[in-house]
C-alpha positions as CSV (number, residue, x, y, z in Angstrom):
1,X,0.0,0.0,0.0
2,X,1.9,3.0,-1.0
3,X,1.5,6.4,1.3
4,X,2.4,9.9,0.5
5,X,4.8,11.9,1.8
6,X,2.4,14.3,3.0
7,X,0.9,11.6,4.8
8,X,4.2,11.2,6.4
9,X,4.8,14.6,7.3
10,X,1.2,14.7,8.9
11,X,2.0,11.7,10.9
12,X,5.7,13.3,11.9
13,X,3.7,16.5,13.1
14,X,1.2,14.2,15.4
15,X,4.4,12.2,16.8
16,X,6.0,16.4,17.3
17,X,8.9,15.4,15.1
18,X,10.8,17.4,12.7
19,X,11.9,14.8,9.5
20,X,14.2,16.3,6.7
21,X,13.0,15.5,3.5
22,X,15.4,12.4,3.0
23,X,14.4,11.1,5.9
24,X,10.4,11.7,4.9
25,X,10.8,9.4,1.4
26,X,12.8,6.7,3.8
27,X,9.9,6.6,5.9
28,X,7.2,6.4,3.6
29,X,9.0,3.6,1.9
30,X,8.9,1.8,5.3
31,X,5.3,2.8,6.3
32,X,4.3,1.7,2.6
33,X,5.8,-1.7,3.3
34,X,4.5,-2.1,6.9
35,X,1.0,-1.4,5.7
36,X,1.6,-3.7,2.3
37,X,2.1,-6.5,4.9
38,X,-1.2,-5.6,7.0
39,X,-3.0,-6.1,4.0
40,X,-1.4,-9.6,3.5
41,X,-2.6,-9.9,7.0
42,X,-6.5,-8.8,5.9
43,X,-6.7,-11.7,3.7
44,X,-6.3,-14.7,6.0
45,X,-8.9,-16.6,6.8
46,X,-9.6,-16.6,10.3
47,X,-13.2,-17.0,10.5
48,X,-12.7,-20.7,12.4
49,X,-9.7,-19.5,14.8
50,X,-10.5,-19.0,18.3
51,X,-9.5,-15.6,19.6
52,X,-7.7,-15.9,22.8
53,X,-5.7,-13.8,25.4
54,X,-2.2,-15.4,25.2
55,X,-0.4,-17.4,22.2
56,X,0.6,-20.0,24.8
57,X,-2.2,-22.2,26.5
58,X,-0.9,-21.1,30.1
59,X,-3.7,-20.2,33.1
60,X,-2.7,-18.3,36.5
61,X,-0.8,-19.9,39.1
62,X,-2.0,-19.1,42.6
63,X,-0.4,-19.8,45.5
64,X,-2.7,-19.9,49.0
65,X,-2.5,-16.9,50.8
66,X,-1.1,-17.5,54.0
67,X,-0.2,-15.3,57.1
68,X,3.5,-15.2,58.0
69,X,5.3,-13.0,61.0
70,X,5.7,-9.8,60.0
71,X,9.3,-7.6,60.3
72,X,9.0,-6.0,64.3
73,X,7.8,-2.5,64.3
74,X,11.1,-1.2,66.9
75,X,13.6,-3.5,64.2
76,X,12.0,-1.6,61.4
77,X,12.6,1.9,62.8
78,X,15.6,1.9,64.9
79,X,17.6,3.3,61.1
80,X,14.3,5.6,61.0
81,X,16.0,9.4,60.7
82,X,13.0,10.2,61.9
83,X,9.5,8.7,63.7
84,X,6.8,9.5,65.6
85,X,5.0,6.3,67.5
86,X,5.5,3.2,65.4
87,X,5.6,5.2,62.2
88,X,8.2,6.8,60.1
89,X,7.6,10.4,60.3
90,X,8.6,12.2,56.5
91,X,8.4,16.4,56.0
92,X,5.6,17.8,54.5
93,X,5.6,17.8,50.8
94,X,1.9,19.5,50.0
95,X,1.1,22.4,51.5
């Protein structure tokens, strides 16, 4: 499918960048081809393929949730530069 090179250049301006005009007809050739092959693409039959989330047949692993021993609160905040109870205690960042 061939494009033109305003087409290009209109596409450039969405992505904000500035092409030279070499680099506009290299582009064009490339977008021309990329879109030549999604037409390929368009004509295979897939009317009796079944869509489906992940090329592999793989499902979701799940462990069981179980409760472990947290860290102690005092271990966790004796490098604290600074705390207030059993919590770390950071400056103010919204006034």
């Amino acid at each position: 499918m061939a494009i033109s090179k305003e087409e290009v250049k209109y596409i450039a301006n969405l992505a904000r960048l500035g092409l030279a005009e070499a680099e506009v007809e290299h582009f064009r050739e490339q977008l021309g081809s990329i879109l030549g092959y999604i037409d390929k693409l368009k004509k295979v039959d897939v009317s009796k393929i079944i869509p489906m989330a992940h090329v592999l047949d793989i499902k979701n692993v799940y462990r069981q949730d179980t409760v472990l021993p947290s860290i102690d609160p005092q271990k966790v905040l004796q490098n604290a530069p600074s705390r207030e109870g059993q919590f770390f205690k950071v400056p103010k960042v919204i006034e």
